[in-house]
Structure formats: C-alpha cells, structure tokens
N, C-alpha and C positions, 0 to 999 in steps of 0.2 A: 813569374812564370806564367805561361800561354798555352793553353792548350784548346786544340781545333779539331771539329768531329765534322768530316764530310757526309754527304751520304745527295743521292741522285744518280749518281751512273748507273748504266745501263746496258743493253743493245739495241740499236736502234739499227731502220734502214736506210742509204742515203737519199739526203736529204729533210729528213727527219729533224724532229728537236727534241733536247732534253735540256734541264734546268739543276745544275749545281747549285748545292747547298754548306755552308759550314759555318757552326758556329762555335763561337770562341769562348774562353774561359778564363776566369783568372784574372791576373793583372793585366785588365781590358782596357782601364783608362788611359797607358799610359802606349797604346797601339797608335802608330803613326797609318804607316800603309796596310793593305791589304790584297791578297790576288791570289792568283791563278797561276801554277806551272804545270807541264806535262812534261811525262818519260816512255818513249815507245820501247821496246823491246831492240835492245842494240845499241839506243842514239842516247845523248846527251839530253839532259834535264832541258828541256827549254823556255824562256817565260812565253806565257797567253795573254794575261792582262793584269793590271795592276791597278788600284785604286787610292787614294788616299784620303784620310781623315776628312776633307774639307772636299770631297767630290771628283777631283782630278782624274783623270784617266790614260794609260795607256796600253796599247795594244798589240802585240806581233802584227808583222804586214799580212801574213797568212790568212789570217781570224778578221782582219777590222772588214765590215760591213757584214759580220757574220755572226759574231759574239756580242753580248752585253755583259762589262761587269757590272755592280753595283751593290750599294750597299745600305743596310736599315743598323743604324747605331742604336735605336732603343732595343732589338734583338740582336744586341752584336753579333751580328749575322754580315757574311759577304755570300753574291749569288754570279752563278756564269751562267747565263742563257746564251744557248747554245743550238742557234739556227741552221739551216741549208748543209747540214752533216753531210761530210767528205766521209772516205775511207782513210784519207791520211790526216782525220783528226784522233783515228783508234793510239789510243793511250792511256795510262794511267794520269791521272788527273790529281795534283797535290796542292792544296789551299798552303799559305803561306802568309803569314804576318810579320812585322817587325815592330818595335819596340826601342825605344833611348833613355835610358836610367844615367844618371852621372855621365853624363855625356858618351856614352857607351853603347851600339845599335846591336841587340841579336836577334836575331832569325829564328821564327818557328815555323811545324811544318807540321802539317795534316798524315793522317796514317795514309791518303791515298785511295783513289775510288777511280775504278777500271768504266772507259767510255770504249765500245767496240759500235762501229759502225759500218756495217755489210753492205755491201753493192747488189 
C-alpha cells in the first residue's frame, strides 16, 4: 500500500509560479513511476507529467517548456514546478504513483490540491 499527501496549490495570477509537493508513504521501495495528473471541472483526468525511478520524463504537449517534474527519492517526495501559469492550467492537480508486486502494477492516487490561476 502507497499512500500520497499533496499540498502547494494555490491561486495564483497569470503567469505566475507555484511548486507542487507530494509525498509518499508506505511500500515506497517497490514505486516504479511517479507524476502528475489534472481534472478541471467538466473534462477528463488528464496526464501533466510523469517521472520514473531512474529519472525519465514525460510531459503533456501543453505544459513542456513550462513545467518541471522531478523527484528526491531520499524524501520520497515527487515535485511539479509550475512556471508561466495559464488560466487553462486551473485544475485540480492529483500526484499519482504505481507500483509492481508479482508481476501485477496498481495505481495510486493523491487526495488532490486545487491550482486556480486568474487572468
């Protein structure tokens, strides 16, 4: 079991920055990726960024040259720095980890931390 505490959201104004935080808990050793998804009001879950054990990254087209993920495995901690803030980055923001026991991957997920970003 995983379990993940967000906390950094905000409101900010555009163009602004704010720095996502989450850290993990539990059976942490056995956490492959790590990231970033959002859910505006209406729309579908969609991923932001993703990272993996060993550094890898990827990005929505939306966010790359705008976001950082990245991550500190001695704080099992993953973070989303979060530059040049749109209005159409306002969402809820959900960290998200996986995990592979017996050849088996589940999915966890962050209780979620609201980003509003005003024009």
């Amino acid at each position: 079991q995983v379990q993940l505490v967000e906390s950094g959201g905000g409101l900010v104004q555009t163009g602004g920055s704010l720095r996502l935080s989450c850290v993990a808990s539990g059976s942490i050793s056995s956490i492959n990726a790590m990231g970033w998804y959002r859910q505006a009001p209406g729309k579908q879950r969609e991923l932001v960024a993703v990272i993996t054990s060993l550094g890898s990254t990827n990005y929505a087209d939306s966010v790359k040259g705008r976001f950082t993920v990245s991550r500190d495995n001695a704080k099992n901690t993953v973070y989303l720095q979060m530059n040049s803030l749109k209005p159409e980055d306002t969402a809820a923001y959900y960290c998200y980890a996986d995990r592979v026991r017996l050849g088996i991957k589940r999915d966890y997920w962050g209780q979620g931390t609201q980003v509003t970003v005003s024009s």
